[in-house]
N, CA, C and O atoms as a Tinker XYZ file with bonds, in Angstrom:
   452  protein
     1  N     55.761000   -6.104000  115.064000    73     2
     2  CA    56.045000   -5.159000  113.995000    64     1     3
     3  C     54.867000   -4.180000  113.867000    63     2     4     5
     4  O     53.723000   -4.571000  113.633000    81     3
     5  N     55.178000   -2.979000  114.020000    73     3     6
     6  CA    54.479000   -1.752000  113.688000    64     5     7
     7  C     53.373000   -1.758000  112.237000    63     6     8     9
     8  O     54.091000   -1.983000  111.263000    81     7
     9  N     52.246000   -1.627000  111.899000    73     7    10
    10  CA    51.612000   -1.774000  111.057000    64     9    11
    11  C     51.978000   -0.444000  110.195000    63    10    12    13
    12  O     52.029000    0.573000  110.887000    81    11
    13  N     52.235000   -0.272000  108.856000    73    11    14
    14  CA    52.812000    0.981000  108.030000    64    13    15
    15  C     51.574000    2.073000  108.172000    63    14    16    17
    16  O     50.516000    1.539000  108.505000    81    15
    17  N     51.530000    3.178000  108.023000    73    15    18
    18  CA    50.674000    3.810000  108.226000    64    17    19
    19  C     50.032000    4.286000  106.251000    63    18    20    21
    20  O     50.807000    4.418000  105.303000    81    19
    21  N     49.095000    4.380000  106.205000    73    19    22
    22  CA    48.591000    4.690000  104.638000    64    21    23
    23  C     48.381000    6.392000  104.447000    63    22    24    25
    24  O     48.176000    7.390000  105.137000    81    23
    25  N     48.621000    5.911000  102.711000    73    23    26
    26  CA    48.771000    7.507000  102.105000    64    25    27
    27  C     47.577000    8.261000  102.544000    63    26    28    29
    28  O     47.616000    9.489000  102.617000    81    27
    29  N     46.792000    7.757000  102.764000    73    27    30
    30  CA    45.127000    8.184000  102.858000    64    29    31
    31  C     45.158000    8.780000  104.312000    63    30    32    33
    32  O     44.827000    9.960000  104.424000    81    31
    33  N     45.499000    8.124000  105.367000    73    31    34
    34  CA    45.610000    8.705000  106.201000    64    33    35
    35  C     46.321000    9.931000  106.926000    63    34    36    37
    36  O     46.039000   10.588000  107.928000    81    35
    37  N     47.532000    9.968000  105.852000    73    35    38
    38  CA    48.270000   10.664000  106.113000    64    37    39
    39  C     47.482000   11.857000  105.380000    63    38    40    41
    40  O     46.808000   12.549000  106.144000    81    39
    41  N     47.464000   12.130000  104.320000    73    39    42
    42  CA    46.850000   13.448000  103.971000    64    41    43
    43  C     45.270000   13.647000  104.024000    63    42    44    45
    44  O     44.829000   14.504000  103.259000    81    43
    45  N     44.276000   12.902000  104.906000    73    43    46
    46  CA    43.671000   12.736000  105.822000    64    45    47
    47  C     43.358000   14.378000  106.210000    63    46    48    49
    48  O     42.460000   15.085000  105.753000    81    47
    49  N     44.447000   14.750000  107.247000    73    47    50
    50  CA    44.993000   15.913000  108.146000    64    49    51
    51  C     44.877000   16.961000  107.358000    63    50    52    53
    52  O     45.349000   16.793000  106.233000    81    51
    53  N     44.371000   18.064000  107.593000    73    51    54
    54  CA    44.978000   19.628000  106.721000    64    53    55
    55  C     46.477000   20.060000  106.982000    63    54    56    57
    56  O     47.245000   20.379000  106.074000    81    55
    57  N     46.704000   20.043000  107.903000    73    55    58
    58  CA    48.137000   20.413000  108.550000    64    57    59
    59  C     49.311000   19.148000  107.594000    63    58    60    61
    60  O     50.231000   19.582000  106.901000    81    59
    61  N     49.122000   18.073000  107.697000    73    59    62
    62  CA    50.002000   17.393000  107.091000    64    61    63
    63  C     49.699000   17.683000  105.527000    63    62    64    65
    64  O     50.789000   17.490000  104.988000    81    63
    65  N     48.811000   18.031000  104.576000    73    63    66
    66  CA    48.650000   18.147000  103.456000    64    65    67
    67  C     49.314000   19.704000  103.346000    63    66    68    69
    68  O     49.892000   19.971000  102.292000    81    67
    69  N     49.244000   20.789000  104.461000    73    67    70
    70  CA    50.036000   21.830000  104.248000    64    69    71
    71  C     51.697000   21.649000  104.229000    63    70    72    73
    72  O     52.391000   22.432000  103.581000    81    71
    73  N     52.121000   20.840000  104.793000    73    71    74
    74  CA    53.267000   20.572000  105.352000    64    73    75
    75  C     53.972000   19.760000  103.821000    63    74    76    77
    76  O     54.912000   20.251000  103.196000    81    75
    77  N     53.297000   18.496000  103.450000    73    75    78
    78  CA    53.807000   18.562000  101.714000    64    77    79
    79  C     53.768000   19.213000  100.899000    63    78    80    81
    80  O     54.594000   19.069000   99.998000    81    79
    81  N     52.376000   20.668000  100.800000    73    79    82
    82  CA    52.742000   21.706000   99.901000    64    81    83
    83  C     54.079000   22.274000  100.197000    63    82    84    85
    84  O     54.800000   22.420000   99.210000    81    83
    85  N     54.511000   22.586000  101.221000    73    83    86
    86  CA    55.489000   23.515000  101.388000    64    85    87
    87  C     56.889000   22.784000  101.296000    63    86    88    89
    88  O     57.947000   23.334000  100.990000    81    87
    89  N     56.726000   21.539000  101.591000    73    87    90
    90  CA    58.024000   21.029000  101.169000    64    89    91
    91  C     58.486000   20.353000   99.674000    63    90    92    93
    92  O     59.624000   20.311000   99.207000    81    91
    93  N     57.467000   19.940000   99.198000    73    91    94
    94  CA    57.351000   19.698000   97.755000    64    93    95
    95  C     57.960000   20.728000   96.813000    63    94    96    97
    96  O     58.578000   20.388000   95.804000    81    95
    97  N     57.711000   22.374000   97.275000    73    95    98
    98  CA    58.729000   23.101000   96.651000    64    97    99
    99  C     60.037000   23.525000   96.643000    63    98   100   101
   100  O     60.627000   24.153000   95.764000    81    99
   101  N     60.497000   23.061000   97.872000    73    99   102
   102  CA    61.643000   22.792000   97.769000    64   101   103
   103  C     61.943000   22.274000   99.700000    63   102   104   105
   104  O     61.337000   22.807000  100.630000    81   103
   105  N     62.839000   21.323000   99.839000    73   103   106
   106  CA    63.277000   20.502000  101.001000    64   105   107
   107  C     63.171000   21.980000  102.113000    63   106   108   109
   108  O     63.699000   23.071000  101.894000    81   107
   109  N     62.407000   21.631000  103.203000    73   107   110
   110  CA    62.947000   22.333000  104.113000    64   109   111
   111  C     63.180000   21.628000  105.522000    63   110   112   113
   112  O     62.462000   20.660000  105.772000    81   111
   113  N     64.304000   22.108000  106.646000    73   111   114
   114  CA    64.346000   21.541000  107.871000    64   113   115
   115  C     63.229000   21.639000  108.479000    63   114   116   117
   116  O     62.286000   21.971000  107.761000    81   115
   117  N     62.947000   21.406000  109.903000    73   115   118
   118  CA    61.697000   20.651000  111.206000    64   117   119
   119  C     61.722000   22.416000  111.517000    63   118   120   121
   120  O     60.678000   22.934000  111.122000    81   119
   121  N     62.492000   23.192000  112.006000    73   119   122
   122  CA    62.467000   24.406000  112.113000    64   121   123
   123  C     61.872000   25.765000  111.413000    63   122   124   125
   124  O     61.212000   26.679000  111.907000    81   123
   125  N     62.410000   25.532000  109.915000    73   123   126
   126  CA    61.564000   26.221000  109.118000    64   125   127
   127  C     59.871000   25.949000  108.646000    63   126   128   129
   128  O     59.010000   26.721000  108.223000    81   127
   129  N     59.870000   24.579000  108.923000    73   127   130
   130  CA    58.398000   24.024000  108.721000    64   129   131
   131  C     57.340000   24.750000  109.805000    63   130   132   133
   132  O     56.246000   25.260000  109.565000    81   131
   133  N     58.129000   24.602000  111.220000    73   131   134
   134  CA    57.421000   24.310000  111.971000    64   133   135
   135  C     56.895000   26.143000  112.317000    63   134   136   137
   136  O     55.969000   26.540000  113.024000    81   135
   137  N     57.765000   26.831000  111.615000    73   135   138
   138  CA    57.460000   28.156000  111.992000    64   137   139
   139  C     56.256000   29.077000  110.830000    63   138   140   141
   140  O     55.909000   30.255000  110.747000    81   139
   141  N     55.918000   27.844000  110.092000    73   139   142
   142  CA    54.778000   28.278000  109.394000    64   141   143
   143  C     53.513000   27.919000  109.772000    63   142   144   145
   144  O     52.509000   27.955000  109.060000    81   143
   145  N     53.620000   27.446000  111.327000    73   143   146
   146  CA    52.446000   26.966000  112.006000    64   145   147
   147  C     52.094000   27.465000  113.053000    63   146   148   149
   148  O     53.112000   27.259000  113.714000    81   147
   149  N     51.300000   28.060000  113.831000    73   147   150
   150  CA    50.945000   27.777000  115.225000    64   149   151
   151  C     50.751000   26.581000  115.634000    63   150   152   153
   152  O     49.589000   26.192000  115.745000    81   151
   153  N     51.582000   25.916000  115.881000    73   151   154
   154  CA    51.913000   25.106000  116.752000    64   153   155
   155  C     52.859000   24.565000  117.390000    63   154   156   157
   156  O     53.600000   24.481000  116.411000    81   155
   157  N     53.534000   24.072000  118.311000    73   155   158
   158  CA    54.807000   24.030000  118.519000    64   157   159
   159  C     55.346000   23.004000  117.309000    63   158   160   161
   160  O     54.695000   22.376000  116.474000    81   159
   161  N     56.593000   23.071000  117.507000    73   159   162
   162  CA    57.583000   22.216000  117.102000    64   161   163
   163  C     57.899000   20.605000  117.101000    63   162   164   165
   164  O     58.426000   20.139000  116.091000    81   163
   165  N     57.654000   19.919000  117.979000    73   163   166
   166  CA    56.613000   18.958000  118.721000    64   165   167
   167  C     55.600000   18.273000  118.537000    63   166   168   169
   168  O     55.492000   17.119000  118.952000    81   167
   169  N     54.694000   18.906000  117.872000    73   167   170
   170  CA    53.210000   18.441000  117.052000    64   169   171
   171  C     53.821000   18.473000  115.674000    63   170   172   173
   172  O     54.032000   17.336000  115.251000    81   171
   173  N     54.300000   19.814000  114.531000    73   171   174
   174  CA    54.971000   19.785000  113.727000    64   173   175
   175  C     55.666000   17.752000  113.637000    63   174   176   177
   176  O     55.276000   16.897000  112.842000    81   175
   177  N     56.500000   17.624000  114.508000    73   175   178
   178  CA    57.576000   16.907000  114.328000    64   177   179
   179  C     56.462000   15.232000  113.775000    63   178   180   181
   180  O     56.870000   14.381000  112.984000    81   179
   181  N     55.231000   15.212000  114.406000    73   179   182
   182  CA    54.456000   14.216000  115.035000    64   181   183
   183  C     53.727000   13.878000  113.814000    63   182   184   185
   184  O     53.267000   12.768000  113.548000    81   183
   185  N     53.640000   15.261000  112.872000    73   183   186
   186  CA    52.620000   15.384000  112.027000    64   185   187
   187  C     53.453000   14.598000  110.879000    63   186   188   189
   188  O     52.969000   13.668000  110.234000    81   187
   189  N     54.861000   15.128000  110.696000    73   187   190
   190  CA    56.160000   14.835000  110.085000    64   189   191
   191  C     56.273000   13.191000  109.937000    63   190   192   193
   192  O     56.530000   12.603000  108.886000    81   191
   193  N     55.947000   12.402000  111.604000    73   191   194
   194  CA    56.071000   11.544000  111.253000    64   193   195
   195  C     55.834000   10.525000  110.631000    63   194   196   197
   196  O     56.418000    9.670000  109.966000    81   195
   197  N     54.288000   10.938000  111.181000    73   195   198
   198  CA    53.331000    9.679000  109.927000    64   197   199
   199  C     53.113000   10.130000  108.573000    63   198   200   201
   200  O     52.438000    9.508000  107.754000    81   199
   201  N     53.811000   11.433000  108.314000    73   199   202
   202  CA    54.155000   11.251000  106.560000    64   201   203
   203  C     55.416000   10.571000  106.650000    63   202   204   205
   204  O     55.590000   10.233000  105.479000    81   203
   205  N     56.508000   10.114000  107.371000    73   203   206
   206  CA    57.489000    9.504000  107.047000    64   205   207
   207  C     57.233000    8.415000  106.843000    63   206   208   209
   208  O     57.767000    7.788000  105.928000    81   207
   209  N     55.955000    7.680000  108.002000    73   207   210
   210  CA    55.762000    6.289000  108.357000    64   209   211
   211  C     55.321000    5.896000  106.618000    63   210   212   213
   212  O     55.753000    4.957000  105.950000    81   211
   213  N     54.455000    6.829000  106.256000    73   211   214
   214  CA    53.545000    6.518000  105.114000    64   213   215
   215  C     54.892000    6.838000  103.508000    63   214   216   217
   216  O     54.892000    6.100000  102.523000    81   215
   217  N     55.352000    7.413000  103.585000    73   215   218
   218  CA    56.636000    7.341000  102.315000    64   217   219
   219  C     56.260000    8.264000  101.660000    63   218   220   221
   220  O     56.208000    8.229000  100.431000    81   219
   221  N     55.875000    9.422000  102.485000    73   219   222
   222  CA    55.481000   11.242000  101.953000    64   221   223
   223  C     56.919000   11.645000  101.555000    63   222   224   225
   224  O     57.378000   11.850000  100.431000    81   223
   225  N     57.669000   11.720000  103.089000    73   223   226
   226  CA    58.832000   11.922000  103.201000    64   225   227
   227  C     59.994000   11.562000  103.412000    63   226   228   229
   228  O     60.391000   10.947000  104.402000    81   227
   229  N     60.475000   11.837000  102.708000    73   227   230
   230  CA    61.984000   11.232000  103.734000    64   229   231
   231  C     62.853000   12.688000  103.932000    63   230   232   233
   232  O     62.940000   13.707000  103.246000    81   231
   233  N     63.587000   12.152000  105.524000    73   231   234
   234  CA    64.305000   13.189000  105.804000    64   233   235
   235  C     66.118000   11.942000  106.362000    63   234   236   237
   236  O     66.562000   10.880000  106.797000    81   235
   237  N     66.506000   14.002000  105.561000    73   235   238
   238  CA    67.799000   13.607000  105.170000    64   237   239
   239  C     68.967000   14.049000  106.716000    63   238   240   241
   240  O     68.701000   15.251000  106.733000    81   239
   241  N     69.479000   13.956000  107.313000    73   239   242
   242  CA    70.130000   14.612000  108.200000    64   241   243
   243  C     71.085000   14.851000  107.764000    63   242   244   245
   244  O     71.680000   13.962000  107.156000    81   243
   245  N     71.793000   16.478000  107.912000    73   243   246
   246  CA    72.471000   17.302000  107.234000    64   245   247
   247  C     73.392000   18.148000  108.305000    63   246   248   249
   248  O     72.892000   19.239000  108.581000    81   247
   249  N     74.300000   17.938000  108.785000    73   247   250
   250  CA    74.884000   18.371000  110.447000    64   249   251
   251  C     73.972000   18.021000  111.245000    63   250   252   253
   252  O     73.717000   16.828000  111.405000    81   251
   253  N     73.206000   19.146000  111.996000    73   251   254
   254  CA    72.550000   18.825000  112.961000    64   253   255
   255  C     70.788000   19.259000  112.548000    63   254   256   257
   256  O     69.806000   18.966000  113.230000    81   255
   257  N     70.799000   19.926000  111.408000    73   255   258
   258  CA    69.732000   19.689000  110.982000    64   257   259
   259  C     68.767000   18.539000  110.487000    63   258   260   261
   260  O     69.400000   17.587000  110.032000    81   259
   261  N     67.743000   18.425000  110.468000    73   259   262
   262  CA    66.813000   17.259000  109.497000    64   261   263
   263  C     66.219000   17.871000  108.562000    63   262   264   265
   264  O     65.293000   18.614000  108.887000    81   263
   265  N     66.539000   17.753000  107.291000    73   263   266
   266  CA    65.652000   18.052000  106.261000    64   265   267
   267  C     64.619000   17.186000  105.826000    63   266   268   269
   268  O     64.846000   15.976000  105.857000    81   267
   269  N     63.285000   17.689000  105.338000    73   267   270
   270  CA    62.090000   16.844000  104.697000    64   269   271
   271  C     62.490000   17.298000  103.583000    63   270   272   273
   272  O     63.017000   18.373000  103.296000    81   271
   273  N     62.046000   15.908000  102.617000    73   271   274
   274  CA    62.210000   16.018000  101.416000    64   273   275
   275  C     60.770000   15.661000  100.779000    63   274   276   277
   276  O     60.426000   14.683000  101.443000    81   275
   277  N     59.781000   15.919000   99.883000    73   275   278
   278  CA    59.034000   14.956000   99.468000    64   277   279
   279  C     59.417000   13.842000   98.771000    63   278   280   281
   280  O     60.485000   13.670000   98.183000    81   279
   281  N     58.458000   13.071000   98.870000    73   279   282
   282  CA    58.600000   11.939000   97.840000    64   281   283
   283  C     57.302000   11.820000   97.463000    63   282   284   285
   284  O     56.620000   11.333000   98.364000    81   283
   285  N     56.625000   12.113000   96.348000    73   283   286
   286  CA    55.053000   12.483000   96.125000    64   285   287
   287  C     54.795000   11.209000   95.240000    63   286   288   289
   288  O     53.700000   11.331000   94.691000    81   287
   289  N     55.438000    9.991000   94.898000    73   287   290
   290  CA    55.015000    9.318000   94.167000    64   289   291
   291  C     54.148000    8.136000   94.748000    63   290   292   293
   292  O     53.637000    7.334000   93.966000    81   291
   293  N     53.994000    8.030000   95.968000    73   291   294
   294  CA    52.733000    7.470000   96.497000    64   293   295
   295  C     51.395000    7.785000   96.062000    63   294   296   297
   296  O     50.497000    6.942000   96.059000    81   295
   297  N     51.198000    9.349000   95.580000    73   295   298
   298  CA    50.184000   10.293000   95.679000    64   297   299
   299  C     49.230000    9.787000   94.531000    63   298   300   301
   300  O     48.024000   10.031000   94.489000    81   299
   301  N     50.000000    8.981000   93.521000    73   299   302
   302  CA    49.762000    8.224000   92.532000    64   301   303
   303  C     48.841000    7.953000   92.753000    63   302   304   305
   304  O     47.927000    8.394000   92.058000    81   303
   305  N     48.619000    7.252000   93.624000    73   303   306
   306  CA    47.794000    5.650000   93.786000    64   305   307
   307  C     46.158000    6.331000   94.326000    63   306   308   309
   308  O     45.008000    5.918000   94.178000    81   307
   309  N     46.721000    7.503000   94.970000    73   307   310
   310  CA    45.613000    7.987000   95.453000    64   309   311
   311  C     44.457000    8.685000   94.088000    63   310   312   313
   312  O     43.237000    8.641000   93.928000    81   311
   313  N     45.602000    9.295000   93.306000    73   311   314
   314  CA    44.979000   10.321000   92.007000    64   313   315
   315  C     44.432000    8.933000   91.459000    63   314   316   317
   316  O     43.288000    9.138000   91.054000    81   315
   317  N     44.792000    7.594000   91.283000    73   315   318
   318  CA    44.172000    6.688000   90.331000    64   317   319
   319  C     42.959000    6.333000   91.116000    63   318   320   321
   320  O     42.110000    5.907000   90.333000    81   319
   321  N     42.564000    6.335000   92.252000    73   319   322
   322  CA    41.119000    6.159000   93.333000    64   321   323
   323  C     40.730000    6.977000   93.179000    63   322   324   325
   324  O     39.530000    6.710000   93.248000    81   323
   325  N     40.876000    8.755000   92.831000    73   323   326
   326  CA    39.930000    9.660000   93.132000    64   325   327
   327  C     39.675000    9.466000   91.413000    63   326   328   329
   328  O     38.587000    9.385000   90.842000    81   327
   329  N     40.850000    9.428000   90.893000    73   327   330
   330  CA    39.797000    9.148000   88.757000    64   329   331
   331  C     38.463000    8.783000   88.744000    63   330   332   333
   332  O     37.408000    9.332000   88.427000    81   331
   333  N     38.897000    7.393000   89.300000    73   331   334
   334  CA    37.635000    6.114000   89.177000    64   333   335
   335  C     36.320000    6.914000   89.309000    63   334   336   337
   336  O     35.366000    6.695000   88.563000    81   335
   337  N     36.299000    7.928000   90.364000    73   335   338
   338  CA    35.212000    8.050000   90.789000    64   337   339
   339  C     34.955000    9.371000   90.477000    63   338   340   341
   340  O     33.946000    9.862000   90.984000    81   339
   341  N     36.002000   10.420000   89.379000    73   339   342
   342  CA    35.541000   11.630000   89.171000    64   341   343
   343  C     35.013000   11.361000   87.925000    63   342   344   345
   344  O     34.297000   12.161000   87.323000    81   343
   345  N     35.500000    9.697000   87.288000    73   343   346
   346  CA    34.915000    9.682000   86.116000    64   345   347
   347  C     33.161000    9.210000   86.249000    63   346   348   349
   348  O     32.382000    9.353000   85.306000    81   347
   349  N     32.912000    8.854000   87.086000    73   347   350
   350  CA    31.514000    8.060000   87.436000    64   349   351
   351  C     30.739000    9.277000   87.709000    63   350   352   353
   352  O     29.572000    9.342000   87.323000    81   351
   353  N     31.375000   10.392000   88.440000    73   351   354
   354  CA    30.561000   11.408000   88.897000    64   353   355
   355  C     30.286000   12.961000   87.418000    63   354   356   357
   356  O     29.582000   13.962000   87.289000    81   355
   357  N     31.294000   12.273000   86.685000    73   355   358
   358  CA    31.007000   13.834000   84.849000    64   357   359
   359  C     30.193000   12.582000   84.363000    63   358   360   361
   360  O     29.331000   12.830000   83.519000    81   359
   361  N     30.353000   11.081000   84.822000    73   359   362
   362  CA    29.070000   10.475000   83.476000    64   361   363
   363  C     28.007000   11.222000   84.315000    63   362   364   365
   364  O     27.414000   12.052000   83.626000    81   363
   365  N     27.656000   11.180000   85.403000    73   363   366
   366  CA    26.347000   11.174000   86.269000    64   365   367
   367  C     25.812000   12.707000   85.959000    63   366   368   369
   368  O     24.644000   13.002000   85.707000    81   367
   369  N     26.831000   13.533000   86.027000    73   367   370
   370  CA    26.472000   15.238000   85.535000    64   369   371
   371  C     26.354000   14.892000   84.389000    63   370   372   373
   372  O     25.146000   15.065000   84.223000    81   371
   373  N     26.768000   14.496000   83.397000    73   371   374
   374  CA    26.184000   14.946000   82.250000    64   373   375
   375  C     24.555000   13.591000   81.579000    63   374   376   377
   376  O     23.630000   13.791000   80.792000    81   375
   377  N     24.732000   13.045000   81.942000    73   375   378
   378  CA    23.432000   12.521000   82.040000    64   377   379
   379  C     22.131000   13.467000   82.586000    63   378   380   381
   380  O     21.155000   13.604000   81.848000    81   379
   381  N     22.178000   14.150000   84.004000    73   379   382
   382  CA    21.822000   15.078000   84.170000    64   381   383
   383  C     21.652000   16.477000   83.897000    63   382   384   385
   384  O     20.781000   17.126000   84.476000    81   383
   385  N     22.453000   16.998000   83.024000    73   383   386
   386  CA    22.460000   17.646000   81.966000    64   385   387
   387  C     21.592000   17.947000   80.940000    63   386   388   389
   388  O     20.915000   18.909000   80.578000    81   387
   389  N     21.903000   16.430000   80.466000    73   387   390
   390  CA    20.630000   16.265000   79.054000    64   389   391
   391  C     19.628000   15.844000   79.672000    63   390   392   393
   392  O     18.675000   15.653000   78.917000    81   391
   393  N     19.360000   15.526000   81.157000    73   391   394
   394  CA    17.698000   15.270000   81.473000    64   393   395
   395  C     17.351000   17.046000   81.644000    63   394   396   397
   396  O     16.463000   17.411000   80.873000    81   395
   397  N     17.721000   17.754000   82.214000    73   395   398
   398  CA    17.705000   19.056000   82.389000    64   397   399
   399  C     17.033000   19.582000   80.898000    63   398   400   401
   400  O     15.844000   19.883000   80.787000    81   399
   401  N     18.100000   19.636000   79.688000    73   399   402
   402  CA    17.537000   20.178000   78.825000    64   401   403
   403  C     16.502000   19.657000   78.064000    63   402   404   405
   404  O     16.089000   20.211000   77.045000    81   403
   405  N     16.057000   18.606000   78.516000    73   403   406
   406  CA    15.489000   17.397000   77.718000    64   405   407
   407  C     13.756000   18.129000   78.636000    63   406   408   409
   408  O     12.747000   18.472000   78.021000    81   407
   409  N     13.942000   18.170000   80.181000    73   407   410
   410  CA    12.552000   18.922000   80.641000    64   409   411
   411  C     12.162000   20.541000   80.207000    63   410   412   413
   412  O     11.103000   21.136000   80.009000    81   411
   413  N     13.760000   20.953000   80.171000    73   411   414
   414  CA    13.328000   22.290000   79.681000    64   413   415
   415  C     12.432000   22.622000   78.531000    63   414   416   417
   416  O     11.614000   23.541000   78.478000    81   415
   417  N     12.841000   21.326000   77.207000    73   415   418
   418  CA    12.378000   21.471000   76.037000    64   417   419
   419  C     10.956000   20.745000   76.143000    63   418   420   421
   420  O     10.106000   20.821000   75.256000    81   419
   421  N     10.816000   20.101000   77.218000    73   419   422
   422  CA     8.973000   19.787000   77.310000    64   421   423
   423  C      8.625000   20.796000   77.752000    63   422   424   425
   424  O      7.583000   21.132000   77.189000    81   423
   425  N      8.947000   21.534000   78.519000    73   423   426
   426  CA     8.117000   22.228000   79.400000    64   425   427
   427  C      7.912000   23.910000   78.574000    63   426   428   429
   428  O      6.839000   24.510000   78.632000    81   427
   429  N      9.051000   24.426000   77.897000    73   427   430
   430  CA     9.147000   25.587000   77.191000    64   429   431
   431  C      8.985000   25.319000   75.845000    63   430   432   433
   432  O      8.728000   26.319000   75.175000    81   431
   433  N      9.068000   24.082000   75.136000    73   431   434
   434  CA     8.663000   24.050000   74.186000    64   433   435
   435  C      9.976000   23.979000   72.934000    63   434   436   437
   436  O     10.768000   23.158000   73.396000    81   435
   437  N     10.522000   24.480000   71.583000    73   435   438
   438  CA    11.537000   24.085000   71.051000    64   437   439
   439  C     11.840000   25.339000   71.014000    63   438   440   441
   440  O     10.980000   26.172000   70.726000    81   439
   441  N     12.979000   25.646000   71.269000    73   439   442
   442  CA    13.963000   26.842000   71.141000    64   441   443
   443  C     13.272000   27.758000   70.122000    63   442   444   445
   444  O     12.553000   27.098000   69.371000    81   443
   445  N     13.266000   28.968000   69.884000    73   443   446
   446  CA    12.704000   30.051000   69.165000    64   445   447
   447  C     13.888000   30.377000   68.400000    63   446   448   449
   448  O     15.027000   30.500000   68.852000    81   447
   449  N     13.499000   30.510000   67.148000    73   447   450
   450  CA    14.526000   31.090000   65.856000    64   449   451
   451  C     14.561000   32.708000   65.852000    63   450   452
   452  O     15.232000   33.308000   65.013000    81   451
C-alpha cells in the first residue's frame, strides 16, 4: 500500500499552491489549469496529483473532461501549526519591543513634555 502523501508537502511546491489558488475560485478542468502555466500539461497533471493523493482535490469527471475541485479543509490543520508558532513569535516581538523602548529610555533619558 502506497503511503498517503501530506498537506505539507503538497503545498510545499509554488506551482501546486498556485494551482489551489486558481481552483479554489471556482472548479476548473486539467486544460484550463494547465494553460496558466509554462509547462506542459503532463507536469500540470503530476502536480494535480499529489494534491489529489493529499485531499487538496478532488476531481470530478464530467464527459470527457476532469474537473479539479478544491477541498481546502485539510488546510486547517496546517493554519492550527502555523498559529502555534505565530503566536510564540508576536510574544517574542513584543517582548522585544519593550526591551527596545526600555534602552531607548536609558539611553535618551524620559520623553520631553
Amino acid at each position: 500500500m502506497k503511503a498517503r502523501r501530506d498537506v505539507y508537502q503538497a503545498i510545499a511546491d509554488p506551482t501546486r499552491r498556485a494551482i489551489i489558488n486558481i481552483i479554489a475560485k471556482e472548479p476548473q478542468n486539467m486544460t484550463a489549469i494547465a494553460s496558466q502555466f509554462e509547462m506542459t500539461q503532463q507536469a500540470i497533471s503530476l502536480h494535480v496529483k499529489v494534491l489529489t493523493d493529499c485531499g487538496l482535490i478532488i476531481i470530478k469527471q464530467q464527459g470527457r473532461d476532469r474537473f479539479c475541485e478544491a477541498d481546502l479543509s485539510k488546510l486547517g490543520e496546517v493554519a492550527e501549526f502555523i498559529d502555534q508558532y505565530r503566536q510564540h513569535w508576536e510574544s517574542r516581538l513584543d517582548k522585544l519591543e519593550k526591551y527596545v523602548a526600555k534602552l531607548k529610555k536609558e539611553r535618551y533619558g524620559k520623553k520631553k513634555k
